[in-house]
C-alpha positions as CSV (number, residue, x, y, z in Angstrom):
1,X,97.9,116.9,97.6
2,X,96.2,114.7,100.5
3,X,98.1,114.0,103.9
4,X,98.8,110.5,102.6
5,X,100.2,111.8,99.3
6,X,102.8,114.4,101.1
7,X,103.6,111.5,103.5
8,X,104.3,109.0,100.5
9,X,106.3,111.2,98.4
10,X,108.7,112.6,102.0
11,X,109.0,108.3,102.4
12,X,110.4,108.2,98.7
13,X,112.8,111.2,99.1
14,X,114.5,109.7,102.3
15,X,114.6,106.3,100.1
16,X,116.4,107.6,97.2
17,X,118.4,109.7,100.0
18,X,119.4,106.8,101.9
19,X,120.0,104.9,98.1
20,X,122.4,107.6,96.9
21,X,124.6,107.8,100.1
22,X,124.6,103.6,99.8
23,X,125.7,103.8,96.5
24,X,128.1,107.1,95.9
25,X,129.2,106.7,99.9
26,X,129.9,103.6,100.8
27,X,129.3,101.3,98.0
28,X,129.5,102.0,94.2
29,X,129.4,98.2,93.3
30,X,126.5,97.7,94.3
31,X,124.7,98.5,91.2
32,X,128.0,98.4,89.2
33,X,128.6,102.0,89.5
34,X,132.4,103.5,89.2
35,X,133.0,106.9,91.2
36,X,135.9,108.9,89.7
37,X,138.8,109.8,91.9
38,X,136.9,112.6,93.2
39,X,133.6,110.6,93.8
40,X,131.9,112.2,91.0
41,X,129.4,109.6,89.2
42,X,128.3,109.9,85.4
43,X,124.3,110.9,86.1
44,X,123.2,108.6,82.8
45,X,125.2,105.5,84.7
46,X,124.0,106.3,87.9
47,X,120.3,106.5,86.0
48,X,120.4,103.4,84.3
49,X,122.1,101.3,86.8
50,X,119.7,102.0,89.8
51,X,116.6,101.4,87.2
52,X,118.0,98.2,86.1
53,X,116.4,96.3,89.1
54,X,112.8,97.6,90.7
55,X,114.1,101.3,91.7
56,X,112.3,104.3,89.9
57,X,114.8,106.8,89.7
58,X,114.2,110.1,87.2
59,X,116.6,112.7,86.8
60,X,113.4,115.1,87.8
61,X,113.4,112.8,91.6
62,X,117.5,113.1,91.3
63,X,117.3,117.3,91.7
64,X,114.8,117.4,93.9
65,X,116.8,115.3,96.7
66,X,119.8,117.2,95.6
67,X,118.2,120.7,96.0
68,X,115.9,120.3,99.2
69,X,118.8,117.6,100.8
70,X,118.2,120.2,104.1
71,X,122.6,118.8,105.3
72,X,123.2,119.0,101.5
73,X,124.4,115.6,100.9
74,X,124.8,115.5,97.4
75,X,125.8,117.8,94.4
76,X,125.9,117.8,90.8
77,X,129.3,118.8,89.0
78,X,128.4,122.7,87.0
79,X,127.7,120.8,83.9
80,X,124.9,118.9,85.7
81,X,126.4,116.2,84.3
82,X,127.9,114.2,87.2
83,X,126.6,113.8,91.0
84,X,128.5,112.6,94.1
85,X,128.6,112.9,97.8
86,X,129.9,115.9,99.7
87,X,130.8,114.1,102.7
88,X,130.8,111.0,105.0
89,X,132.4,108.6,102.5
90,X,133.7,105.6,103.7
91,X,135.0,104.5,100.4
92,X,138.7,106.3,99.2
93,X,138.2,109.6,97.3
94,X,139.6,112.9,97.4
95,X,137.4,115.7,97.0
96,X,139.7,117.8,96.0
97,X,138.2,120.4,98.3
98,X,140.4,123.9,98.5
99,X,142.5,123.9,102.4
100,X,141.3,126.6,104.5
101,X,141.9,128.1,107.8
102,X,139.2,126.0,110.5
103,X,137.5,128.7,112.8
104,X,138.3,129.2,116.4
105,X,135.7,126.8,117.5
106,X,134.4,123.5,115.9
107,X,131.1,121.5,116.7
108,X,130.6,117.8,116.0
109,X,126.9,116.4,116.2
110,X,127.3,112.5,117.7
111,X,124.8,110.8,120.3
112,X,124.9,111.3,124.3
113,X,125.8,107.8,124.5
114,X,129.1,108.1,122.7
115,X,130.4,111.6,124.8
116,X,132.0,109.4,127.3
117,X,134.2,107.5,124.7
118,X,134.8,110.6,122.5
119,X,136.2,112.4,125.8
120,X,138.4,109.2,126.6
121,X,139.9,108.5,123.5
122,X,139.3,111.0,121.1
123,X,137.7,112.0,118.1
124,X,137.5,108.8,115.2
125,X,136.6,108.4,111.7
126,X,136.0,104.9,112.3
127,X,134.5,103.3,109.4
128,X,134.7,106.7,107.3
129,X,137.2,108.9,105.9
130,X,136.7,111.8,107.8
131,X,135.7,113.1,111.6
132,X,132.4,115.5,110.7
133,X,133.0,119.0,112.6
């Protein structure tokens, strides 16, 4: 595989990445698609929906950004049959994620330009669901 080859297929993964967390994230309707209450999507609908317009999307292209997703942003249900986001949703679903015990000490990634603010006021979810530690 040539230079430009590797270069166009990394440019189609962050595509389809940045399309999945659009559409099982933040907005379902925007291909017509309905998350469950747990944000699981039905593969075939998620499939035919996104190839109704100009997308290419294959469930062979679907795995790979699942499996090499290096903050592992998506998953399939066991049965392969269903996909959804594992985190920063900003649309209402429960994961239905097990409670446990946090560690002593909890990071959270954000930009130099928002420390400032965070040690003001606080950690915030803002437009999400959740505050990412």
């Amino acid at each position: 595989m040539t230079t430009a080859e590797t270069t166009a297929m990394a440019d189609d993964l962050v595509k389809v990445s940045k399309f999945l967390s659009l559409v099982l994230r933040h907005k379902p309707e925007a291909i017509g698609l309905t998350l469950n209450g747990n944000g699981w999507a039905e593969v075939e609908e998620l499939l035919r929906l996104a190839n109704r317009g100009t997308r290419r999307l294959t469930r062979p292209l679907l795995e790979h950004v699942v499996a090499d997703n290096d903050k592992r942003r998506f998953a399939f249900s066991d049965d392969g049959l269903r996909i959804r986001a594992s985190q920063g949703h900003s649309v209402a679903i429960d994961l239905d994620l097990p409670p446990t015990r946090p560690p002593e000490l909890l990071y959270h990634g954000t930009a130099s330009r928002s420390v400032e603010s965070i040690r003001a006021g606080g950690l915030h979810a803002a437009s999400r669901r959740h505050v990412h530690l």
